[in-house]
N, C-alpha and C positions, 0 to 999 in steps of 0.2 A: 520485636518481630516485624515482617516486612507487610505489609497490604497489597496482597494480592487483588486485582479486581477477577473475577471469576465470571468469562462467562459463560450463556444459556446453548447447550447442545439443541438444535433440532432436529426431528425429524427426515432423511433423506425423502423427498417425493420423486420417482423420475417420473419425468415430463417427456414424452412424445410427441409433440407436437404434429398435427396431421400435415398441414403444408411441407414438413419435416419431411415427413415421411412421402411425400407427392414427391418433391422435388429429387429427391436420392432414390426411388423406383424407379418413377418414368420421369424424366427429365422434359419431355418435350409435352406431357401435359400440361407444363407450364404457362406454354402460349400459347392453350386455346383459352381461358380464363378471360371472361367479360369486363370489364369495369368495374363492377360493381362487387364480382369477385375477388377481384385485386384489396377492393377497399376491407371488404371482410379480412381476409389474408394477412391484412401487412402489421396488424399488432402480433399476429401469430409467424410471420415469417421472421418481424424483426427479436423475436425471444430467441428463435431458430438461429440467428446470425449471432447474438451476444452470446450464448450457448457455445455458441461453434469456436468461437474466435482463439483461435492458438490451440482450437483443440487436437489438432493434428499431430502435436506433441506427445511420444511417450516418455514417461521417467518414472523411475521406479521411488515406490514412497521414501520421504523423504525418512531421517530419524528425531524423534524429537522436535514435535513445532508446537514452540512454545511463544505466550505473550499476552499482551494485556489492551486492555482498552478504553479511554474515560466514560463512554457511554456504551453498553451494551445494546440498550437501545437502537444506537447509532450504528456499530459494527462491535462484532465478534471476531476475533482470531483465532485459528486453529487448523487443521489437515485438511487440505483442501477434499471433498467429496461430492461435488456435483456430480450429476447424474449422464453430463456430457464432455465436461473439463473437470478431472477431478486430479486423482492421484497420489494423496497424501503427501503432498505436499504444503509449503506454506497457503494458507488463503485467509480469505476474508467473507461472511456472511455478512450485506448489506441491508440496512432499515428492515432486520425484522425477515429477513428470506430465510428460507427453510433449507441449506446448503450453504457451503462454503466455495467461493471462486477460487480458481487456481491463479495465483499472484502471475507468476511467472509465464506458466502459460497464456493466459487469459488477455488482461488488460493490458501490461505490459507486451507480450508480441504484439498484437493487434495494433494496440498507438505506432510501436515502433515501423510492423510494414505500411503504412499508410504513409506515417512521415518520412519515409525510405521512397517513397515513390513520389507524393510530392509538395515535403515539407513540413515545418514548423506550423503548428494551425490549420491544418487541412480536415476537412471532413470524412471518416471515417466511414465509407460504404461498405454495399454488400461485395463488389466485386473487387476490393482489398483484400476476402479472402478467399476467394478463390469459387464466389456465388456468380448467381444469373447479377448483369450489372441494372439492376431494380433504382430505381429514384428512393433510398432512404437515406437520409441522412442519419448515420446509427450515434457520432460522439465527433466534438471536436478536438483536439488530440495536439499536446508538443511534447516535445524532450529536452531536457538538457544536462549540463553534467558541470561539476563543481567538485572543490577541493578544500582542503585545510589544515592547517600543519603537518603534510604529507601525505594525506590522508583521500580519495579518490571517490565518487559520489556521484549514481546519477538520477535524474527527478523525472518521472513519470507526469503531466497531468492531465486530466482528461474529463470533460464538459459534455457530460448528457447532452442530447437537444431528444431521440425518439424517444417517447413515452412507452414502456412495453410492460401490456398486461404481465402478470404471471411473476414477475421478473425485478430483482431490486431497483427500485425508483434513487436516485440522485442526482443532486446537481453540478457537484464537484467531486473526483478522489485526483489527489496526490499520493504516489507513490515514490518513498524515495530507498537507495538503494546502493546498498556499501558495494565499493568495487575495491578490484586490487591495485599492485602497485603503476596496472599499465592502463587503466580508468574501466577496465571491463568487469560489468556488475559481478559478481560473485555467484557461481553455480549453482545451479540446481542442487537441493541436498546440502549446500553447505549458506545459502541465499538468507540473505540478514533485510527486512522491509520495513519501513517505517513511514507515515505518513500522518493525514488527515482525512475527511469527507465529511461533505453538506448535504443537506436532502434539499431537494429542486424548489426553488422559489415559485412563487404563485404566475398564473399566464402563464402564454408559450416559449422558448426560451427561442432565442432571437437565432440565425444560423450560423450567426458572426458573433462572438465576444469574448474578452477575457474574464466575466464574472464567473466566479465556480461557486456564488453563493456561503465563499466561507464567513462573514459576516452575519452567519444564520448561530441563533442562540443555542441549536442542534447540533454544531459544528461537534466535531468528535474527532481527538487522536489518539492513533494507536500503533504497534508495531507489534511484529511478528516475526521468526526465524528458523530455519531448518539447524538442526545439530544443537539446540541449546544447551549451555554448561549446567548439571545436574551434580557436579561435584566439583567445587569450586579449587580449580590450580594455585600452589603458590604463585604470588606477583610480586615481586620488588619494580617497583617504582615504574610498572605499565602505563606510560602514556600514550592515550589517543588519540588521533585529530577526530573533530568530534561536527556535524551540525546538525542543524535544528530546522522544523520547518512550520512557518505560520503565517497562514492567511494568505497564500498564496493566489492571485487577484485581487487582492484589495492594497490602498496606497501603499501598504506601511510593508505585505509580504513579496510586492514587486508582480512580476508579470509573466504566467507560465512557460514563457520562454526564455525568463532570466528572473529565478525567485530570487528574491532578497533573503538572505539564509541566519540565522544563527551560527554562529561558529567560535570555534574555542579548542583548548584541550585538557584533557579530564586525565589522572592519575591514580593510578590502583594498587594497595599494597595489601595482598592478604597471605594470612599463613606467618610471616617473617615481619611482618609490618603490624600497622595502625588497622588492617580489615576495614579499609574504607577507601573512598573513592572523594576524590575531591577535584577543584576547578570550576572555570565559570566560562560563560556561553553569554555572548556579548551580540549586539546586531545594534545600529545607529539609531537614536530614534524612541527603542524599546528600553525595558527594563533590565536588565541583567539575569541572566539565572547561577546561581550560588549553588556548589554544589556540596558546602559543607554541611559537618554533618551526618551525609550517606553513609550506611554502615554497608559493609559484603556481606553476605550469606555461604553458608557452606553449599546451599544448593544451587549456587549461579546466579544469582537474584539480589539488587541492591535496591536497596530505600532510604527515606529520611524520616527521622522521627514527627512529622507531619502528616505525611502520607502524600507530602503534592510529590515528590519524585520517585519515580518506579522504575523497574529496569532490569534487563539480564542480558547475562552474556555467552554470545554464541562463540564457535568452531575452537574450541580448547582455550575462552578466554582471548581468540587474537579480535573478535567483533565484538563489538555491543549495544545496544539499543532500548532506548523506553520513552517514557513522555513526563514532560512537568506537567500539573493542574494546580500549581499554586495562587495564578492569579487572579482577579477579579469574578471575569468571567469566563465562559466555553471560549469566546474570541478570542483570550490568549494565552489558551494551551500550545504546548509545542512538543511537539514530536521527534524527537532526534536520534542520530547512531550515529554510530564510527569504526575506526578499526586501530591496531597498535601500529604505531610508530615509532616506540623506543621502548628499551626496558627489557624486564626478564620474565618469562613465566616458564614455571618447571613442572611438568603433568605428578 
């Protein structure tokens, strides 16, 4: 049987925030506020800004968002339902928050218009989305995008620096992210995610740098997906381009605006075949990860008689995504997806 990690539902709290609520009544009481107001305000204005960030977007829930995590702790996966970005869609509940972020909406937009306007590494303010333009420094932010044996890919990352009451603390998430055959991540509703995340290192974090703290004993990977496979399609001989992601900031995972990646292709035969998943995920430097072994599941979901590798497969079996924890330590988990490149699958 497969090992499932399971994890913890919380509680929805919504959060009102009053600066929230100042700033969308009367816009221009803004700037009678003193100094000293400001500094009260800005833990509360900057929850207001991460809150907000792609909240603009509506989509309708997604179907099935399903996935796993090596720390619950660390991060939960499930239907995104925040109380400002929600949606049911893909998301993630950070270090213990009471809600799930909406992937796609959320982090994801947010990095992206910032670095749309000016670049790789830029500081993520309030007036990137559409706020009063406020001195906060909300997150430093890159993107990029990669491939492998056909297969289309692109990497979120994104570097806390505000501190905000209320509000998931981290020091690092990667989010990465199956795209199709023309490198565009993969829609809402059918969005395949996979990554890692560090909780924030001690002191204040510098305004400039590539550390994302994954080097923390905390480190956590996980992946999540809209439309998960709940009845597993036959496969004759489904291969993937497939990668992985680890440690991104630190020497060996490269540098958020060119991670050094895992990469490989994996093979699926179930139904007509062996009902397993086989291949290996290679990157210079590191260990190998071996995917023999893996058995399918009828419900979508593969594993290894171990339990270090977990995994399931979204949009009718053509996505897939999970995390290894076979090594040593949390520092080198790896997190990876992909999508089919050759082969047969018959619904």
């Amino acid at each position: 049987m497969a090992t499932t990690l399971r994890g913890h539902r919380y509680r929805d709290v919504k959060i009102v925030p009053d600066f929230f609520l100042l700033v969308f009544r009367k816009k221009q009481a803004v700037f009678n506020l003193n100094q000293e107001d400001m500094k009260m305000k800005k833990s509360t204005l900057a929850l207001a800004i991460m809150a907000l960030v792609g909240s603009g977007a509506a989509f309708a829930a997604s179907p099935n968002v399903q996935g796993g995590s090596s720390n619950p702790a660390g991060v939960v996966v499930g239907s995104s339902n925040h109380s400002l970005f929600g949606g049911g869609n893909s998301g993630v509940a950070l270090d213990g928050a009471g809600s799930y972020i909406d992937l796609a909406g959320g982090p994801i937009k947010g990095s992206n218009t910032a670095i749309a306007a000016r670049g790789d590494g830029t500081i993520m303010r309030p007036a990137d989305i559409g706020m009063l333009p406020l001195p906060i420094d909300i997150a430093q932010v890159w993107n990029a995008t990669d491939s492998s044996n056909g297969a289309n890919f692109a990497i979120n990352s994104i570097r806390q620096i505000t501190q905000i009451s209320l509000a998931p603390q981290f020091g690092g998430l990667v989010i990465g992210q199956v795209a199709n055959a023309g490198g565009t991540p993969l829609a809402v509703g059918s969005g395949v995610y996979f990554g890692e995340w560090a909780p924030r290192a001690a002191g204040t974090p510098p305004s400039n740098s590539t550390d994302l703290n994954m080097g923390s004993a905390s480190r956590t990977v996980w992946y999540v997906g809209d439309n998960a496979v709940s009845s597993m399609p036959t496969a004759v001989n489904a291969t993937y381009g497939v990668i992985g992601i680890n440690g991104v900031g630190t020497a060996a995972g490269g540098t958020p605006d060119n991670p050094n990646l895992y990469k490989g292709t994996l093979t699926a035969s179930y139904g007509s075949g062996s009902n397993s998943i086989s291949g290996t995920l290679t990157r210079a430097g590191s260990s190998d990860i071996d995917f023999a072994g893996t058995s399918i599941f009828n419900n979508g979901t593969f594993a290894n008689a171990g339990s270090t590798i977990e995994g399931r497969f979204y949009n009718g079996a053509e996505a897939l995504a999970g995390i290894y924890t076979g090594g040593a330590t949390p520092q080198q988990d790896v997190a990876f997806g992909g999508s089919k490149v050759s082969g047969t699958i018959t619904p």
